[in-house]
C-alpha angles and dihedrals in degrees: 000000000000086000088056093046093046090056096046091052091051092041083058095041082057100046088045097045080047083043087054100042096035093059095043092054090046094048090042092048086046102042103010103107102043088042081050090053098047090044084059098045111039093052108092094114138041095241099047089041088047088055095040091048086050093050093033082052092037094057100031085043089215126103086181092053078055110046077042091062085041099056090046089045086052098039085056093056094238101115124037120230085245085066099033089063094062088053095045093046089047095048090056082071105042089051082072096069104083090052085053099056089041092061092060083060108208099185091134089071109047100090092062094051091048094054088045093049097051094044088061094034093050113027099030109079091198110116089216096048091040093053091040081055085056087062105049089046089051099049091043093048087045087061087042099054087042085050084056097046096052089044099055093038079062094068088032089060087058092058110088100208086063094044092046080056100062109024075063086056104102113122108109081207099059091039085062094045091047098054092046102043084051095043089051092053099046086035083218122106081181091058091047097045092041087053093047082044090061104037088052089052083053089048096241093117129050103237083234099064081036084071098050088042086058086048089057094049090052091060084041100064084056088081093076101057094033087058087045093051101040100087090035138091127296096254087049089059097045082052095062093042093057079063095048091040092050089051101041097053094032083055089051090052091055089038100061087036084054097049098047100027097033087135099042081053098049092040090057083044098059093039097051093041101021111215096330103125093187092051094055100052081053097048094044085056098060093030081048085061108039092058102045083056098044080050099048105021093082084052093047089114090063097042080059087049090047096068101042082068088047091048103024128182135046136287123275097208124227088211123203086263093055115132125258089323128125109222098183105023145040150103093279098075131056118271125239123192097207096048100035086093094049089037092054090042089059092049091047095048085058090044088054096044072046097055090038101048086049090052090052095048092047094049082050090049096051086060105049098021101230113176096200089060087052097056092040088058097055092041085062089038087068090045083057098051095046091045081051091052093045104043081046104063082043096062086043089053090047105050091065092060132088090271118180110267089247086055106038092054090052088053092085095050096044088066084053090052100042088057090045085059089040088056098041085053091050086061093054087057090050090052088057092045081060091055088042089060096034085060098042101046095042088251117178135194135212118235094233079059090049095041085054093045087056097041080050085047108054084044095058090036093055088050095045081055103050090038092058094043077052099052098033088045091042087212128121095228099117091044097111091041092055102045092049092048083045084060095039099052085042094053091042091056088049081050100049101038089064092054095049082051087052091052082048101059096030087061088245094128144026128248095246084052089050088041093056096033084059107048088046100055092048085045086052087051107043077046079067097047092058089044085058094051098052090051087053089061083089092051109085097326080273107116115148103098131018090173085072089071105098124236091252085048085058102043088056092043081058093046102046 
């Protein structure tokens, strides 16, 4: 009998933890993408980050998925850690959410919304409906599996040996301990509070030790972002300690209110929930949190002070030159399904300042000579082609993975761009190949030949430099601007190869200049080209060649 009841309970712990995991990864891989964005954008400041870290929590259901987003979001320089605090605040509250809606216990109606859910995830083809699907079988399985818990701790709470066990359990401290060490382990404080919610509906916990055991959970769900953060920058890890710190001494306020007010609070509790002992696990939790926010928000700034005396000094920057080294990827740090694209766009924008800065160096190069600018071209040269090889087998992880439906559909576009910057970063080689011969074999230009390089230059430069705020900003702003400078450089190498035909034929140059200045100029406009293509990866998710866009397809993009 005890051996039945104990695998049942642990038959409905395990549908309900599925039913969890199974709806989080269908709401991240539906909404993901646009949730990671906003949580980008409306965070200038600490209040609207604050709001938008309690709604992004509240729909993903995961303040770790969040503080996640935040660390990488740190860690990649584009939000500062004053910013960073509003979101992770906010995200303590919106991590209440799924308790709440446990309480409610809709269990009678699981079985419809996981009928519904595998009707549109298995007979509708289309991706949307199919992940939406995800969702509603996830949600349903998570009440049957809480149907199942409750009714197994129901026979649990008849066996005296379990019933010895917690009524034992008295100690505030442990309780603490208990809901953190659990809460670590399952790196979900929802999961925890939704369990204790359950076994105090089943009378096997004192709503009062139910309390400590929340403000454990609370320090608990602190593991996720602290092992995120743990390979990565200074900033990163600051960024994980505001939410430790807020928990910690949010949990040492509650702790000493508890101790001193355990009946005042009992006694809200009751009045807000009745007699209702899940709902008021449920309701301590987010009252928990509101009011260690409305407590700590107006000291945010300090908390940000806190850990810079906890990390001190200042960052030694990896640096888009540094040398066969990942900044933004890599199997050192924990993967995220919903961050690996942005992760890997990051990787590839320093890849392609990489690929620039070395075309620049080896045109340079080409003028005065310098040999130390030649071997230094083909030292990065080397840092490009590992970085290619690297980002590469990440995207090929990645794609594997349960990525959002925004994401998964630019993967095929990002191999496109990493071998465009490969390739950018090839035709710097072959520029210094051309210094290398000029020096060698004794080649001169003719300053008419070096003044047309440059004017070529700036032209293809201007373009590079549109084409990766495009990619990095995913945004079309800079459309119009690319396809006239494609024509342009098109046109200029039309233009120059026909000069370099006239000194020629007038006897001003040799042939192993003209030779040279030629393959220069078409390397310079198929640099472009490349250029072109990587700018493309926001249109459509279908990167791979701009040159594919017909002429008429480019007249009516200039005139939009």
């Amino acid at each position: 009998m005890v051996t039945t009841t104990l695998l049942t309970l642990a038959g409905g712990l395990g549908l309900f933890l599925f039913g969890m995991s199974m709806m989080n990864s269908g709401i991240e891989k539906t909404a993901g993408a646009k949730l990671r964005n906003i949580l980008e954008f409306f965070t200038k400041n600490r209040f609207t980050g604050m709001l938008v870290g309690i709604v992004f929590t509240g729909i993903i259901q995961s303040s770790s998925a969040c503080t996640m987003m935040v660390v990488t979001f740190v860690n990649s320089g584009i939000m500062t850690l004053s910013q960073a605090v509003g979101v992770i605040l906010g995200a303590n509250i919106g991590t209440t959410v799924t308790a709440q809606l446990v309480s409610f216990n809709l269990s009678e109606y699981a079985p419809a919304f996981v009928f519904l859910g595998v009707i549109m995830f298995c007979f509708i083809k289309k991706d949307m409906i199919q992940k939406v699907g995800e969702i509603l079988t996830g949600f349903g399985v998570l009440f049957m599996g809480l149907a199942i818990m409750s009714e197994a701790m129901g026979g649990v709470s008849d066996i005296p040996a379990v019933l010895s066990f917690f009524g034992s359990l008295k100690s505030p401290l442990l309780a603490v301990l208990i809901g953190t060490v659990v809460t670590a382990i399952i790196q979900s404080s929802s999961v925890t509070v939704s369990i204790i919610l359950v076994m105090a509906n089943q009378g096997l916990l004192d709503i009062r030790i139910c309390l400590f055991i929340i403000l454990g959970c609370n320090i608990g769900a602190c593991a996720t972002a602290m092992i995120t953060a743990f390979s990565g920058k200074k900033n990163a890890k600051r960024a994980a300690l505001i939410h430790l710190l807020f928990n910690i001494i949010g949990t040492i306020i509650m702790y000493v209110i508890l101790i001193f007010g355990m009946e005042w609070v009992v006694d809200l509790l009751t009045r807000v929930s009745g007699e209702n002992l899940g709902r008021q696990v449920a309701n301590a939790h987010t009252i928990f949190k509101l009011f260690q926010v409305a407590i700590l928000f107006p000291f945010s700034g300090l908390l940000v002070k806190m850990t810079y005396l906890l990390v001190p000094g200042e960052e030694k920057e990896i640096g888009y030159r540094a040398k066969l080294q990942l900044e933004y990827i890599g199997g050192k740090n924990i993967f995220s399904p919903a961050t690996a694209v942005f992760e890997a766009t990051k990787e590839l924008e320093r890849m392609a300042l990489l690929a620039s800065e070395n075309l620049n160096r080896a045109m340079n190069a080409l003028i005065t000579l310098d040999q130390e600018d030649i071997d230094e071209v083909y030292e990065v040269e080397q840092n490009i082609n590992f970085l290619n090889h690297e980002i590469t087998n990440y995207l090929v992880k990645i794609s594997q993975t349960n990525l959002p439906v925004d994401d998964a559909k630019s993967i095929g576009g990002l191999f496109h761009v990493v071998n465009d910057i490969e390739r950018i970063g090839d035709h710097a080689e072959n520029v210094a190949d051309s210094a290398k011969m000029r020096i060698e074999k004794g080649v001169g230009f003719s300053k008419d030949a070096m003044r047309e390089l440059g004017d070529m230059l700036d032209m293809v430069n201007t373009l590079i430099r549109f084409a990766i705020e495009m990619f990095s900003t995913g945004t079309d702003e800079h459309l119009r601007d690319i396809l006239s400078l494609e024509d342009a450089v098109d046109e200029k190498e039309r233009e120059l190869q026909q000069k370099h035909i006239d000194r020629l034929t007038a006897n001003e140059c040799t042939p192993e200049a003209g030779m040279l200045f030629s393959d220069i100029i078409s390397g310079l406009e198929r640099v472009a080209d490349h250029a072109t293509n990587i700018a493309f990866s926001v249109m459509d998710n279908d990167p791979g060649n701009a040159k594919k866009v017909s002429a008429a397809d480019k007249r009516m993009a200039q005139a939009s």
